[in-house]
DODOFI-541589 format. One record per residue (C-alpha): residue number from 1; residue in three letters; x, z, y; chain. Coordinates in nm, 2 decimals, decimal comma. Layout:
<atoms>
ATOM pos code     c1     c3     c2 unit
ATOM NUM  Ala      X      Z      Y    A
...
</atoms>
This chain:
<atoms>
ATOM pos code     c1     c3     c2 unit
ATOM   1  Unk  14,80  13,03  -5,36    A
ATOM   2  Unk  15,04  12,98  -5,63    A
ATOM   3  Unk  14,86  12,96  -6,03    A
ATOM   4  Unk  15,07  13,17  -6,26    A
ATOM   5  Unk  15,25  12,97  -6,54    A
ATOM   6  Unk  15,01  13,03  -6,82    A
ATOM   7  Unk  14,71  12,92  -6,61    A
ATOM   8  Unk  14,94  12,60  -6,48    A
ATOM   9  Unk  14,95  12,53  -6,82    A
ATOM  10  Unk  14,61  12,57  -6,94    A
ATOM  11  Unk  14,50  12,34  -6,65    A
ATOM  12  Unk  14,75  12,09  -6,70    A
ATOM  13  Unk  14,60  12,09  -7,11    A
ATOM  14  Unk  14,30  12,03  -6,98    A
ATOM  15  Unk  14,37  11,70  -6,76    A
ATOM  16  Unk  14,55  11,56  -7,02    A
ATOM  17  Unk  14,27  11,62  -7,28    A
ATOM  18  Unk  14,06  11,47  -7,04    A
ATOM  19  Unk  14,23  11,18  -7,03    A
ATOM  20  Unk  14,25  11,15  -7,38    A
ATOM  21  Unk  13,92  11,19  -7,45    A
ATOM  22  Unk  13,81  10,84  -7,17    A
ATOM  23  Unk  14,09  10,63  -7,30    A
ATOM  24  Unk  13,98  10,71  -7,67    A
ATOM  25  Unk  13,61  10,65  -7,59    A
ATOM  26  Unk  13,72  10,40  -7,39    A
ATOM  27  Unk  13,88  10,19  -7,70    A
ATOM  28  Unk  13,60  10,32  -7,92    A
ATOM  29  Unk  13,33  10,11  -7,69    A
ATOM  30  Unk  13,60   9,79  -7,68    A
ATOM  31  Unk  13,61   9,79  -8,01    A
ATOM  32  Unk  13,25   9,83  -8,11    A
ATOM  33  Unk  13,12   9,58  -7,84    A
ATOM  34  Unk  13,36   9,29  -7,94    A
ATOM  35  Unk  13,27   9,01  -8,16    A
ATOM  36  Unk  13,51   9,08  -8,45    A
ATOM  37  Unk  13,32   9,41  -8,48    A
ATOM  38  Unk  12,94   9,28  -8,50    A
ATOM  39  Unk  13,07   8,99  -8,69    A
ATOM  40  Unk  13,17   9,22  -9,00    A
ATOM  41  Unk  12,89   9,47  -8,97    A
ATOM  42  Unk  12,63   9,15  -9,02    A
ATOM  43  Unk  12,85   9,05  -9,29    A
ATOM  44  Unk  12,84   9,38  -9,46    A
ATOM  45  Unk  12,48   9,42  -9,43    A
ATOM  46  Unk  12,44   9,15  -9,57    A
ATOM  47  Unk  12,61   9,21  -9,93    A
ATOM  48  Unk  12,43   9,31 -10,19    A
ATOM  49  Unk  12,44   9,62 -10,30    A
ATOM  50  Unk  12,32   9,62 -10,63    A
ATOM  51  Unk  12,47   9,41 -10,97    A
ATOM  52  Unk  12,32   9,31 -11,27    A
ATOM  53  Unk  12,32   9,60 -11,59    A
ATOM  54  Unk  12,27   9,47 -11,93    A
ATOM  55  Unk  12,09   9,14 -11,86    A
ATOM  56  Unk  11,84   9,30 -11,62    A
ATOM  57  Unk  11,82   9,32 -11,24    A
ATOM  58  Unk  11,75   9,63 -11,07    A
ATOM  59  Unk  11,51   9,56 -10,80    A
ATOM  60  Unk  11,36   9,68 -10,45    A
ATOM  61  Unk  11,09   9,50 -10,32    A
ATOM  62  Unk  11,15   9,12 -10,35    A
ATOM  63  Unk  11,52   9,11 -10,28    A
ATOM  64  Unk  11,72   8,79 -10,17    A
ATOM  65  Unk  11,87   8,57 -10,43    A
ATOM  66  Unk  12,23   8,64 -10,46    A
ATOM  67  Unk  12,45   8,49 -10,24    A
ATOM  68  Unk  12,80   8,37 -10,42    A
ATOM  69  Unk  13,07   8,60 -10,39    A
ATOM  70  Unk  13,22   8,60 -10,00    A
ATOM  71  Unk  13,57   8,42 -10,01    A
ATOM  72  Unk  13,87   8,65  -9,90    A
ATOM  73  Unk  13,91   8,54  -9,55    A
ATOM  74  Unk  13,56   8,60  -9,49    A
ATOM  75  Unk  13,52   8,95  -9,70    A
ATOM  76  Unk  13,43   9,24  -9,53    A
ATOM  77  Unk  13,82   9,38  -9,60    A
ATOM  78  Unk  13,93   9,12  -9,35    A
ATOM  79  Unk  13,72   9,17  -9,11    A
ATOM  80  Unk  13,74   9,55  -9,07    A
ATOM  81  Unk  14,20   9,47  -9,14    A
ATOM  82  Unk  14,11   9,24  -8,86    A
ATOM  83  Unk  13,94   9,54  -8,65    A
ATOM  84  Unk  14,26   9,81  -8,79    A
ATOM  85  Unk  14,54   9,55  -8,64    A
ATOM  86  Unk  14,34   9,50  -8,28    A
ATOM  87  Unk  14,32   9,91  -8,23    A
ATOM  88  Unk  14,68   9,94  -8,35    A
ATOM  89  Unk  14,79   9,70  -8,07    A
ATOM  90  Unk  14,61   9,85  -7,83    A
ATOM  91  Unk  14,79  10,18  -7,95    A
ATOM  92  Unk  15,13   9,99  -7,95    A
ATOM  93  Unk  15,12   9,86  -7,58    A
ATOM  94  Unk  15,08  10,21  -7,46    A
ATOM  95  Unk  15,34  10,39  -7,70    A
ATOM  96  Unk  15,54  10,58  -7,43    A
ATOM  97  Unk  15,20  10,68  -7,28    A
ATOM  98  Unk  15,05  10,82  -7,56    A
ATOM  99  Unk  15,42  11,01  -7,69    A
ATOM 100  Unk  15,41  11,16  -7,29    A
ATOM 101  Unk  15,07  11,24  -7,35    A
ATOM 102  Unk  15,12  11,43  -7,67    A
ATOM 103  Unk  15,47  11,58  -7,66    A
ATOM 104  Unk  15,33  11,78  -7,30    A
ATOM 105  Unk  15,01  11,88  -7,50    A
ATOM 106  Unk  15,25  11,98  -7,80    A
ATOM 107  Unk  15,48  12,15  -7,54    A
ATOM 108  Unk  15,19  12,31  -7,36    A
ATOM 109  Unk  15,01  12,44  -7,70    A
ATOM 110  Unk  15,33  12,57  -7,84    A
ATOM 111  Unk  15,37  12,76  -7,45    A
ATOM 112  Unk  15,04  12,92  -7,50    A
ATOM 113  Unk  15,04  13,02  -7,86    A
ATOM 114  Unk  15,40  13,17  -7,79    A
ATOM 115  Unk  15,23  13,38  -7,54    A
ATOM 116  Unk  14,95  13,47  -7,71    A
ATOM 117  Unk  15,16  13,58  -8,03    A
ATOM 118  Unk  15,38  13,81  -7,83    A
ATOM 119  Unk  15,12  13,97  -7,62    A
ATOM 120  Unk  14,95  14,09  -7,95    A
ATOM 121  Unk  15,28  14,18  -8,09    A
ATOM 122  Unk  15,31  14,39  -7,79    A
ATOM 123  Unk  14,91  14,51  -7,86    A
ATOM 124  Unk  15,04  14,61  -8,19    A
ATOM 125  Unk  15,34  14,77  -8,12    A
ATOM 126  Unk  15,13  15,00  -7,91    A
ATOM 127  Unk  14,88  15,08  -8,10    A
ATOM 128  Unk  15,15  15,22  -8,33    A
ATOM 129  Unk  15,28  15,45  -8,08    A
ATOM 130  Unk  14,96  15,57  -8,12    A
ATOM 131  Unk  14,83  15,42  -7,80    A
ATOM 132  Unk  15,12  15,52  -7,58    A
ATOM 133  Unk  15,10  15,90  -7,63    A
ATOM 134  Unk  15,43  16,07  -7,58    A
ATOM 135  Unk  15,54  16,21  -7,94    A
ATOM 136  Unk  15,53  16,63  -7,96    A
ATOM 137  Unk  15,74  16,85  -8,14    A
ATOM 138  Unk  15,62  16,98  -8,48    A
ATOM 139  Unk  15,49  17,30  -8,30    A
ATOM 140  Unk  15,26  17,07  -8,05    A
ATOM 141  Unk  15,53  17,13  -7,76    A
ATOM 142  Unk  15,63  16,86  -7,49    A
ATOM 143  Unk  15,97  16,81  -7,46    A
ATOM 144  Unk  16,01  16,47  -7,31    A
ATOM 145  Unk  16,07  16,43  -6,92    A
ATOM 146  Unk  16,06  16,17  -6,68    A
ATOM 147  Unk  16,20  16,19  -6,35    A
ATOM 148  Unk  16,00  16,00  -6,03    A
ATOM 149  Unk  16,22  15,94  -5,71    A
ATOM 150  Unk  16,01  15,88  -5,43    A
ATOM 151  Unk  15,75  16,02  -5,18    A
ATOM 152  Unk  15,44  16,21  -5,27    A
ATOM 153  Unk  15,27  16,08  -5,00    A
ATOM 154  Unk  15,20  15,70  -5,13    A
ATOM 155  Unk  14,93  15,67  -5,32    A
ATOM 156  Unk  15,10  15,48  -5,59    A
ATOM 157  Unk  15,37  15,73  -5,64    A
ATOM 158  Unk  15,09  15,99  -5,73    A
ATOM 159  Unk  14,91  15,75  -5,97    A
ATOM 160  Unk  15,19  15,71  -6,17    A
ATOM 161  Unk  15,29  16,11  -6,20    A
ATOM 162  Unk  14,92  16,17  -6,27    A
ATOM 163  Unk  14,95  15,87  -6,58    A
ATOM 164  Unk  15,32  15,98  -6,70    A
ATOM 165  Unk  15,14  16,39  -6,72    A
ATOM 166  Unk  14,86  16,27  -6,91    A
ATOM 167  Unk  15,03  16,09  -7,16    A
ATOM 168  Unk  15,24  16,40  -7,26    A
ATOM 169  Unk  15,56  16,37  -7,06    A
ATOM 170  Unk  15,68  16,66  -6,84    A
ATOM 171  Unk  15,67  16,49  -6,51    A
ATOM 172  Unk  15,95  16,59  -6,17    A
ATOM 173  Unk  15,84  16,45  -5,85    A
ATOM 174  Unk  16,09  16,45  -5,57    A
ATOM 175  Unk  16,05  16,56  -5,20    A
ATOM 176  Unk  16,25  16,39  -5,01    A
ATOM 177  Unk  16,16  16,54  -4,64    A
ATOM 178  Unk  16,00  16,76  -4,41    A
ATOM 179  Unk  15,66  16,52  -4,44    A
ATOM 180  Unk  15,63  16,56  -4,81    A
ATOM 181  Unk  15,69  16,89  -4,85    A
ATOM 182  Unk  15,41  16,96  -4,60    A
ATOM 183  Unk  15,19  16,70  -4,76    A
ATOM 184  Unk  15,28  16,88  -5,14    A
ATOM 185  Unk  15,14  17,23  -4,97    A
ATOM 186  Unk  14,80  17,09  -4,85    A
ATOM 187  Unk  14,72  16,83  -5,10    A
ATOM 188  Unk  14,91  16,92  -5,45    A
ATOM 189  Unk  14,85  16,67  -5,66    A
ATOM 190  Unk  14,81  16,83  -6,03    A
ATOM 191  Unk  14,94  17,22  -6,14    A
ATOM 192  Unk  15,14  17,04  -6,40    A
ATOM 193  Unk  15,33  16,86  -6,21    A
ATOM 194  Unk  15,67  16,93  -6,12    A
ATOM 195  Unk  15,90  16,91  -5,76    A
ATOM 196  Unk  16,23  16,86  -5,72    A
ATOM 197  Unk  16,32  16,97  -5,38    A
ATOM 198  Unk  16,64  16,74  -5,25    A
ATOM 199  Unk  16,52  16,87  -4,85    A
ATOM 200  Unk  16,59  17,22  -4,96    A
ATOM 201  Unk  16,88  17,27  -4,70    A
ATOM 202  Unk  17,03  17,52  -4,92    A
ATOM 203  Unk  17,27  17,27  -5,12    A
ATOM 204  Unk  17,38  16,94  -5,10    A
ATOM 205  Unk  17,28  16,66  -5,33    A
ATOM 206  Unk  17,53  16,74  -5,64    A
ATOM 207  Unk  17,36  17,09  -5,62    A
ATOM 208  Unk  17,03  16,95  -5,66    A
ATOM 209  Unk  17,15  16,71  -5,95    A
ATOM 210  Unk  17,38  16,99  -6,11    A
ATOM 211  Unk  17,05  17,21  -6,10    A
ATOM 212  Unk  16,82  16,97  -6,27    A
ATOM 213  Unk  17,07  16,90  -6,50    A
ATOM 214  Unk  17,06  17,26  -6,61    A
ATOM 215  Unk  16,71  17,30  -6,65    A
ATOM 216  Unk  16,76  17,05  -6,88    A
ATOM 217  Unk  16,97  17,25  -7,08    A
ATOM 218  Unk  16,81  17,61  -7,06    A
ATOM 219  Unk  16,64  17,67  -7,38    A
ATOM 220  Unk  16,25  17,66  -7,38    A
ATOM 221  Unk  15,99  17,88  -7,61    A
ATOM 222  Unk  15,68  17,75  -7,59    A
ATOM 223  Unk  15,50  18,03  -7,71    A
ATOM 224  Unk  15,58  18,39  -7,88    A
ATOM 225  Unk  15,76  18,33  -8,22    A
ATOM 226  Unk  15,83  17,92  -8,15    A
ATOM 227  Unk  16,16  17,81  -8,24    A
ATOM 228  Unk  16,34  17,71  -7,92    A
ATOM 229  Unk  16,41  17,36  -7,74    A
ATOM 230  Unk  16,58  17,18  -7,48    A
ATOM 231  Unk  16,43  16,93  -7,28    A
ATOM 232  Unk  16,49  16,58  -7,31    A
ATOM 233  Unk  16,53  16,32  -7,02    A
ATOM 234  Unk  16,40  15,98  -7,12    A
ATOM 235  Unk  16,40  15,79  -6,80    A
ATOM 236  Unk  16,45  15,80  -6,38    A
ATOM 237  Unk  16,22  15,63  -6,21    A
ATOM 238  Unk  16,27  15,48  -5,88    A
ATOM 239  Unk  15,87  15,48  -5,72    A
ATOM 240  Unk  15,79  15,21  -5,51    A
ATOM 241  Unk  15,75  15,23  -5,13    A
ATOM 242  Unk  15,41  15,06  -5,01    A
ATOM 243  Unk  15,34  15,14  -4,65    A
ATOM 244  Unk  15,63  14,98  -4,39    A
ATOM 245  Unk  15,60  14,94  -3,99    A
ATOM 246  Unk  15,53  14,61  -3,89    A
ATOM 247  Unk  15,55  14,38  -3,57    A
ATOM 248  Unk  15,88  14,21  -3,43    A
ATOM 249  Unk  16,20  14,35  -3,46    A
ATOM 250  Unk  16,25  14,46  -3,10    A
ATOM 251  Unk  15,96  14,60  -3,08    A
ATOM 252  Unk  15,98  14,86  -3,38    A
ATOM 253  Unk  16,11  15,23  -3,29    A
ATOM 254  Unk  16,50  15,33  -3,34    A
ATOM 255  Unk  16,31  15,59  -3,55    A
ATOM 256  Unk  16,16  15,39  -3,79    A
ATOM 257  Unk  16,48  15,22  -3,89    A
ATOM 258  Unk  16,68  15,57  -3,92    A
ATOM 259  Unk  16,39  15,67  -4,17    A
ATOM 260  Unk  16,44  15,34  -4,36    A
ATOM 261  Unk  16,83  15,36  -4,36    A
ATOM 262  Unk  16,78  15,74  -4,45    A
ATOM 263  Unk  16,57  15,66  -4,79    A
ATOM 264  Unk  16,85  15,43  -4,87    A
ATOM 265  Unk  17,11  15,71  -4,81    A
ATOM 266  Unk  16,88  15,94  -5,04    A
ATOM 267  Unk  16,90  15,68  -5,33    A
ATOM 268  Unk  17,26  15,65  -5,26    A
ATOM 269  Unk  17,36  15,99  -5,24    A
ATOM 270  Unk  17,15  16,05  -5,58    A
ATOM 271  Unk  17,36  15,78  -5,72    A
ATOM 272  Unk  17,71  15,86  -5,65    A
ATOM 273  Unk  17,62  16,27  -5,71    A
ATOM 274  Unk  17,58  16,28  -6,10    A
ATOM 275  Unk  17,25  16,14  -6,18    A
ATOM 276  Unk  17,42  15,81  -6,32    A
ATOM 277  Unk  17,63  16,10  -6,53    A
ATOM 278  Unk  17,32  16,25  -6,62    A
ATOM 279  Unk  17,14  15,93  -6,74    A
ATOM 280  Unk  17,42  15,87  -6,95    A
ATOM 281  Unk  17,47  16,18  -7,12    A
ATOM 282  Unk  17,08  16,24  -7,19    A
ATOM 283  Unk  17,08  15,82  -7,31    A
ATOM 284  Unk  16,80  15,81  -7,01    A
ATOM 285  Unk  16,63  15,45  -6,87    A
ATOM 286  Unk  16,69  15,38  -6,52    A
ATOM 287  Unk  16,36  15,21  -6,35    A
ATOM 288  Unk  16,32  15,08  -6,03    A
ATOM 289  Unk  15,96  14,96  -5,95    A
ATOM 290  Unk  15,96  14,75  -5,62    A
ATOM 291  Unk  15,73  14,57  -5,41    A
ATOM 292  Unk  15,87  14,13  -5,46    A
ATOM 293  Unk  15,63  13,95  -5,28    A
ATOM 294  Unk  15,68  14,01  -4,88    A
ATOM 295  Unk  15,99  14,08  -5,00    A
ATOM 296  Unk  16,11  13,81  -5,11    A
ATOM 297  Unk  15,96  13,59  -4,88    A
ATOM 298  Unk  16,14  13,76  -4,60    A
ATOM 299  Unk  15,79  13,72  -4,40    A
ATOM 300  Unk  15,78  13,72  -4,01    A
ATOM 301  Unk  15,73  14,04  -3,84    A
ATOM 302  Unk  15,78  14,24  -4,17    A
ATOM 303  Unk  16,13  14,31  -4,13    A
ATOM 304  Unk  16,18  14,67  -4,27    A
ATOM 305  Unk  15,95  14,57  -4,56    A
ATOM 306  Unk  16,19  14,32  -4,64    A
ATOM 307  Unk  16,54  14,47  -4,57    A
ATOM 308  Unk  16,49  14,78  -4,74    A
ATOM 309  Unk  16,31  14,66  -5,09    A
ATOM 310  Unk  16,58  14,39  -5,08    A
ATOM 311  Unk  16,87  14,64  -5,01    A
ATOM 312  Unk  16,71  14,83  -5,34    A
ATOM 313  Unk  16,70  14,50  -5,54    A
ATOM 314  Unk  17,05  14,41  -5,44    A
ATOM 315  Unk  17,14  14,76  -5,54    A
ATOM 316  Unk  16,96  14,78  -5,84    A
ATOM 317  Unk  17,10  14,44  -5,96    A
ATOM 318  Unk  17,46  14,49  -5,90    A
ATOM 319  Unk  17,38  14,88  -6,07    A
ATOM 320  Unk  17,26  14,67  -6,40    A
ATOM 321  Unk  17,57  14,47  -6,43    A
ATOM 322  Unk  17,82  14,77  -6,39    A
ATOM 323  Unk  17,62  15,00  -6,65    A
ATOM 324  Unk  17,52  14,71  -6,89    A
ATOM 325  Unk  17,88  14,76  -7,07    A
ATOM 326  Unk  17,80  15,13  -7,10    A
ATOM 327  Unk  17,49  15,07  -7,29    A
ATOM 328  Unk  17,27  15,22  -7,01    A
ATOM 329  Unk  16,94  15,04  -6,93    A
ATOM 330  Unk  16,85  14,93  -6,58    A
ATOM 331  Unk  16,55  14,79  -6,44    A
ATOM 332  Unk  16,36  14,64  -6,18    A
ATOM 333  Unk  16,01  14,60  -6,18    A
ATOM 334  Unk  15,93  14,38  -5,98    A
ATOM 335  Unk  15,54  14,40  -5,83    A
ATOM 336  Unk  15,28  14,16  -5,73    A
ATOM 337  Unk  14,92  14,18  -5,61    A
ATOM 338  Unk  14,82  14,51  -5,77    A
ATOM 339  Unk  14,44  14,70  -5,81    A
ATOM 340  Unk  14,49  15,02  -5,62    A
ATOM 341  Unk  14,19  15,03  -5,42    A
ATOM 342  Unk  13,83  14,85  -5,35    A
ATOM 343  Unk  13,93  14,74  -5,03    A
ATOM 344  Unk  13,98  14,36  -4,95    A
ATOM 345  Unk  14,25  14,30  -4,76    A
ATOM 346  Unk  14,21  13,92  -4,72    A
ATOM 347  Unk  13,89  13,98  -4,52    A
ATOM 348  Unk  13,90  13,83  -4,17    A
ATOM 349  Unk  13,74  14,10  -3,99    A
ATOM 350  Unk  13,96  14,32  -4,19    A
ATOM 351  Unk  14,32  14,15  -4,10    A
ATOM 352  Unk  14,15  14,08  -3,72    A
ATOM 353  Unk  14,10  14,51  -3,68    A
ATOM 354  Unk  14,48  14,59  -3,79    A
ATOM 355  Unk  14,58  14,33  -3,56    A
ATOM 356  Unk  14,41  14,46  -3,26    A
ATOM 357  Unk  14,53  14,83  -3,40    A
ATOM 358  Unk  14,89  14,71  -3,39    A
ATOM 359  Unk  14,90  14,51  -3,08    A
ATOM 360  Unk  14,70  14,75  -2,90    A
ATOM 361  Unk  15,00  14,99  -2,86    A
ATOM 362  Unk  15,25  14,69  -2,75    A
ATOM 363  Unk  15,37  14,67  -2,40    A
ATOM 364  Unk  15,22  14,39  -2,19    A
ATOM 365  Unk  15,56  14,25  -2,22    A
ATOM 366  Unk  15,56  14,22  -2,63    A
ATOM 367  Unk  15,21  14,13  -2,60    A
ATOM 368  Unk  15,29  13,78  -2,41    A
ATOM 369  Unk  15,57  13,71  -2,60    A
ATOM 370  Unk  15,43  13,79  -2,94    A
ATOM 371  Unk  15,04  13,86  -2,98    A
ATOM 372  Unk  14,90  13,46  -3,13    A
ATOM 373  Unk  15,22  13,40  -3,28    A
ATOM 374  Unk  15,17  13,80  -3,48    A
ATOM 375  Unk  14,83  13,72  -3,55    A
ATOM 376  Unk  14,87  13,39  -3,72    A
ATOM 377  Unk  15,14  13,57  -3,92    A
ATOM 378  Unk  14,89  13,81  -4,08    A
ATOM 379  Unk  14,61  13,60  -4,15    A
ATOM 380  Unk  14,91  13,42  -4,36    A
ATOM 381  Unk  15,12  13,75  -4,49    A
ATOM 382  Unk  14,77  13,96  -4,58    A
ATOM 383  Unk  14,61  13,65  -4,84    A
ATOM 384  Unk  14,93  13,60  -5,00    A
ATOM 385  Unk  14,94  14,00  -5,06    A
ATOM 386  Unk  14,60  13,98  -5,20    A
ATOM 387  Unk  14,68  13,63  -5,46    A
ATOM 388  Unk  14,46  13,67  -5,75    A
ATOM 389  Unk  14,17  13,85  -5,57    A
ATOM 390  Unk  14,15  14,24  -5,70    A
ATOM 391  Unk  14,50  14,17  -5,89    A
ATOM 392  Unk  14,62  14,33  -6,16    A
ATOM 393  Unk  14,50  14,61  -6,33    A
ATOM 394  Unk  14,71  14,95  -6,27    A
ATOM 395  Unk  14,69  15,01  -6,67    A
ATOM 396  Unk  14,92  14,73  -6,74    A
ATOM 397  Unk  15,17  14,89  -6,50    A
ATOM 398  Unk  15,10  15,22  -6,66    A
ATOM 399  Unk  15,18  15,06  -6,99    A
ATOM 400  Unk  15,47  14,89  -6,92    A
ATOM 401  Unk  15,66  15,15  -6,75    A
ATOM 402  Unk  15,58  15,36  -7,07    A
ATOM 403  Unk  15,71  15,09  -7,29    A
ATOM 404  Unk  16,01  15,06  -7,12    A
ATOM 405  Unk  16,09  15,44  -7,14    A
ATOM 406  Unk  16,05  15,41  -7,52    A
ATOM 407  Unk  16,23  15,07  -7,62    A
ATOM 408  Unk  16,40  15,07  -7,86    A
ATOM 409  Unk  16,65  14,77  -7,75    A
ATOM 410  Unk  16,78  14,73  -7,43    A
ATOM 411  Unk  16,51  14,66  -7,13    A
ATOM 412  Unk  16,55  14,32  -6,98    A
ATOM 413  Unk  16,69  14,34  -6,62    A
ATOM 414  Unk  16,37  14,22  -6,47    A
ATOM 415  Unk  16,02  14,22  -6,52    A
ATOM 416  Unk  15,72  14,17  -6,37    A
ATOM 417  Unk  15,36  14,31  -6,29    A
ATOM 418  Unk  15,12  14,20  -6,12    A
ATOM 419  Unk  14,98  13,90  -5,96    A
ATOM 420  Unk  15,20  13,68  -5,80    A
ATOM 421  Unk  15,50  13,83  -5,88    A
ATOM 422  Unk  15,72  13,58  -6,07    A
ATOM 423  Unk  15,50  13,29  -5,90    A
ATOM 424  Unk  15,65  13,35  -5,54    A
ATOM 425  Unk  16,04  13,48  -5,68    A
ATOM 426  Unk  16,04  13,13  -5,85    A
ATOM 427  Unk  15,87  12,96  -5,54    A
ATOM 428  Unk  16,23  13,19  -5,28    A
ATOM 429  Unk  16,50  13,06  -5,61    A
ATOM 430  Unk  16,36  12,68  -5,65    A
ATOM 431  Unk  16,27  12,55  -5,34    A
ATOM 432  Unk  16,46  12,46  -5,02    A
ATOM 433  Unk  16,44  12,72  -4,71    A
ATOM 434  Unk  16,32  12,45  -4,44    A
ATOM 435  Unk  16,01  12,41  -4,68    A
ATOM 436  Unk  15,96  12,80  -4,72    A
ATOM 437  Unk  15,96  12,80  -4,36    A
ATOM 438  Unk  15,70  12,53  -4,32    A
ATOM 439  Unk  15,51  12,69  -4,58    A
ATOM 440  Unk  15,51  13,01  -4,38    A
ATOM 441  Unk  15,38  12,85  -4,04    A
</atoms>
């Protein structure tokens, strides 16, 4: 498991204050136990605190007589300048260790309080968009829309229409093929939800573009006597893909790789047939939410997984750098290890069942050449998926994607949510391949 780079921080403050705290308390017992130290203190003690006022000796008890006044190489002063020059050696010897020590707790404290600051600049920023409400027209009217590419059928495509409808946007969900649209009629997923239908075999992809583009256009009336509106597009975004056959490459159907290749064709078609026209003229984001940690791993037996969410990156990336000179904002968010369900997918008995599942269906053939070498595989791949045990909370996702819809600047290129997200990209960019692939044995 790889610690994300606040907590590496906040554990690395805490060794180093640890060691700051023995060597301190070490000197502190060196110093009091020596002989210079005990020497002084009886010579202290033994001053007398009291002096003579107007001919006449204040008393306690039956004091001692007074003792003549202490020379200056045996005063008190001495002794304790004596006590001062031994501690400041001792802090001289160890210079460079102690300007280590305090330039990586300075480093580290600056680290967290930068983070801290701009996580509650980000709190208040929200709190004055009114908790991330979608602003209304005078008339209480939506007008804003958000456009969701992907599949009805994963779960965390629906999530996010049923957030984006709830904060006020007027949401279009795509179907994208016969499976979807037969999904939509048994199990719709809200009445205020919206398709767009790019399998209707009627017209081709421009005519499914040009014909959201003109509902765009078409004036609204919200109700009897309400001034009429347009609609407004404020962002496209590209819904993440969850659910991906797995096994060895062989061994996966010539079917399963046409579907994969034929998503990929979808988002290129959409692409190249007006939608980055649209995006421009309605001054829209462009989102793409994908999957990063299988991904970018390039984990064994997960091989459609990994080419097509690092097809989309690639895409998306290279789509950022051509737009970026028109002002048009594109980006990736890039997921870890998020909460979408109770279930734990680290458990052994858990990872053993879809093991058996999958390999249950293999020929005898695949099953000699394959079965321990698969298995050790997913008792790997399915604890790195789950890094951070229930992950992250869906809200933050749902907040971000909202914030990036109404920046105000330019989004950044890449972001993350989620556990483990920027731990294992940094992990694939930093270190060598022959030690990802010992890590992944």
């Amino acid at each position: 498991m790889v610690a994300e780079p606040v907590q590496a921080t906040v554990q690395t403050l805490k060794q180093l204050y640890s060691q700051a705290t023995g060597f301190i308390d070490t000197q502190y017992d060196n110093v009091v136990n020596s002989d210079l130290y005990n020497n002084s203190y009886d010579k202290i003690t033994k001053l007398n605190p009291f002096g003579e006022t107007n001919g006449s000796i204040i008393s306690i008890g039956n004091p001692p007589p007074p003792s003549p006044p202490p020379s200056p190489s045996h005063s008190a002063y001495g002794a304790c300048s004596r006590m001062y020059q031994k501690v400041y050696d001792s802090i001289n010897e160890n210079r460079a260790r102690y300007i280590t020590l305090f330039s990586c707790v300075g480093l580290g404290g600056a680290a967290w309080l930068i983070y801290k600051r701009r996580k509650r600049n980000l709190s208040d920023s929200a709190e004055k968009r009114h908790k991330r409400r979608v602003p209304k027209l005078t008339n209480g009217a939506r007008r804003d829309v958000v456009l969701i590419i992907g599949s009805p059928t994963e779960p965390l495509t629906r999530l996010i229409a049923l957030d984006f409808e709830k904060r006020g946007f007027i949401v279009y969900l795509t179907i994208l093929d016969e499976n979807d649209s037969k999904y939509i009629e048994s199990n719709p997923i809200t009445d205020d939800v919206n398709y767009l239908n790019l399998n209707d075999k009627k017209g081709n992809m421009e005519t499914h573009v040009s014909t959201f583009n003109q509902l765009l256009k078409l004036p609204v009336v919200p109700f009897p006597g309400a001034e009429a509106h347009t609609l407004n597009l404020v962002g496209v975004v590209f819904a993440p893909s969850l659910y991906f056959p797995i096994g060895p490459i062989e061994n996966i159907a010539i079917s399963s790789w046409a579907k994969l290749n034929d998503r990929v064709m979808t988002y290129l078609k959409l692409l190249s047939s007006g939608l980055i026209q649209l995006v421009r003229t309605q001054q829209a984001k462009l989102i793409l939410v994908n999957p990063n940690i299988l991904s970018a791993l390039d984990m064994p037996y997960h091989a459609p997984e990994s080419i097509f969410q690092n097809q989309l990156k690639h895409l998306f990336t290279t789509l950022t750098r051509e737009l970026s000179s028109h002002g048009i904002s594109v980006t990736q968010v890039r997921l870890g290890n998020l909460h979408i369900s109770n279930q734990k997918l680290s458990s052994g008995p858990r990872i053993e069942s879809l093991v058996n599942t999958e390999v249950r269906a293999w020929t005898s053939e695949m099953k000699q050449l394959y079965s321990d070498d698969f298995s050790r595989s997913q008792f790997k791949a399915n604890p790195i998926k789950s890094t951070g045990g229930k992950g992250t909370s869906l809200r933050e996702l749902y907040h971000l994607l909202f914030d990036l819809l109404y920046s105000e600047k330019r989004n950044p290129p890449v972001v993350y949510c989620g556990t483990g997200a920027r731990g294992y990209d940094l992990i694939c960019r930093i270190f060598p391949e022959s030690w990802i692939e010992w890590f992944l044995k």
